[in-house]
C-alpha positions in Angstrom: -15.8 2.7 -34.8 -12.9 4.3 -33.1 -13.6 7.5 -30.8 -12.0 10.2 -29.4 -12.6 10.9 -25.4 -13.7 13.9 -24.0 -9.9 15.2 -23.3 -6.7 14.9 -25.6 -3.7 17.1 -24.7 -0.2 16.0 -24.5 -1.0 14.4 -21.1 -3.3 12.0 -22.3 -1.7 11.6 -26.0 0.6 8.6 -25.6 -2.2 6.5 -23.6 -4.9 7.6 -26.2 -2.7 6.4 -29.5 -2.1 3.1 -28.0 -5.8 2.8 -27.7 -6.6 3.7 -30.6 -4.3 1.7 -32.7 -4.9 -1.3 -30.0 -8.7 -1.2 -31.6 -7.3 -1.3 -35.2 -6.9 -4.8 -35.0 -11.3 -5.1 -34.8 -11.4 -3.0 -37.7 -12.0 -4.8 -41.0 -13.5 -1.7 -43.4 -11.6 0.9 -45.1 -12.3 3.9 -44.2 -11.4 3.4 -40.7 -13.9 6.4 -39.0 -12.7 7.9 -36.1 -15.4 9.9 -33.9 -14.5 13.0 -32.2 -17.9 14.0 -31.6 -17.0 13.6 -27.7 -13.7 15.8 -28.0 -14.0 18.8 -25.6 -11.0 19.5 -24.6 -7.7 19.2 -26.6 -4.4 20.9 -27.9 -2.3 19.9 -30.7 -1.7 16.7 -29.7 -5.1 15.6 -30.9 -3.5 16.4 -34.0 -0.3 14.9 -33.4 -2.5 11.4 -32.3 -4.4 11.5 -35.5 -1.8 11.7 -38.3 0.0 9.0 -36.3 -2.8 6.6 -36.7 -3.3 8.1 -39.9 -0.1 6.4 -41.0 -0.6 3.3 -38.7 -3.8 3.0 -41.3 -2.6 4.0 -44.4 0.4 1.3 -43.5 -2.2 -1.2 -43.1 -3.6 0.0 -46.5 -6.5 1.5 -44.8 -8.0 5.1 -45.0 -8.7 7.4 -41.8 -11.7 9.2 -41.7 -12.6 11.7 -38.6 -16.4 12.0 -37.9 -17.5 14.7 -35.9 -14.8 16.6 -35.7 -15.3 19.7 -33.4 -14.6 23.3 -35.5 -11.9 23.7 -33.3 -9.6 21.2 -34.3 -11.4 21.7 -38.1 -9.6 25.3 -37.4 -6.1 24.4 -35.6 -5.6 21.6 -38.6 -5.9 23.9 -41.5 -3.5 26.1 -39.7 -1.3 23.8 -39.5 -1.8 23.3 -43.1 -2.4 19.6 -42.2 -6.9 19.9 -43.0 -6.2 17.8 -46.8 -4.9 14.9 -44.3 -6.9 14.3 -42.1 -10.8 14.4 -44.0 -14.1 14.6 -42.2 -17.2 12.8 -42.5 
């Protein structure tokens, strides 16, 4: 499983996706869950992060699925309009 750390703003977003998509490659199942259970502090670039591995996965032929998503970033993604994209366990 893929997680989220503590802090994702635009400081730490290039760093985090390259993680994140480095630790595709151990992931065999589809869904591929993502926790954000640990996510504390974040701006839209949490977002931005997770549609980009989003479409790394869906490239791969993969789902995404976010697990433990904090309300906040439940909130900023459906005001974005972007919620239907990114679904929670």
């Amino acid at each position: 499983m893929l997680s989220l750390p503590v802090e994702l703003t635009h400081d730490q977003a290039k760093a985090c996706l390259a993680q994140l998509i480095a630790g595709l490659g151990a992931e065999t199942a589809s869904p591929v869950v993502v926790n954000a259970k640990d996510l504390g502090r974040f701006d839209s670039s949490a977002l931005a992060v997770l549609l980009e591995l989003r479409r790394v996965c869906l490239h791969s032929g993969k789902a995404l699925v976010v697990q433990g998503q904090p309300q906040h970033l439940s909130d900023l993604a459906a005001l974005y309009g972007i919620d239907g994209l990114l679904p929670a366990s």
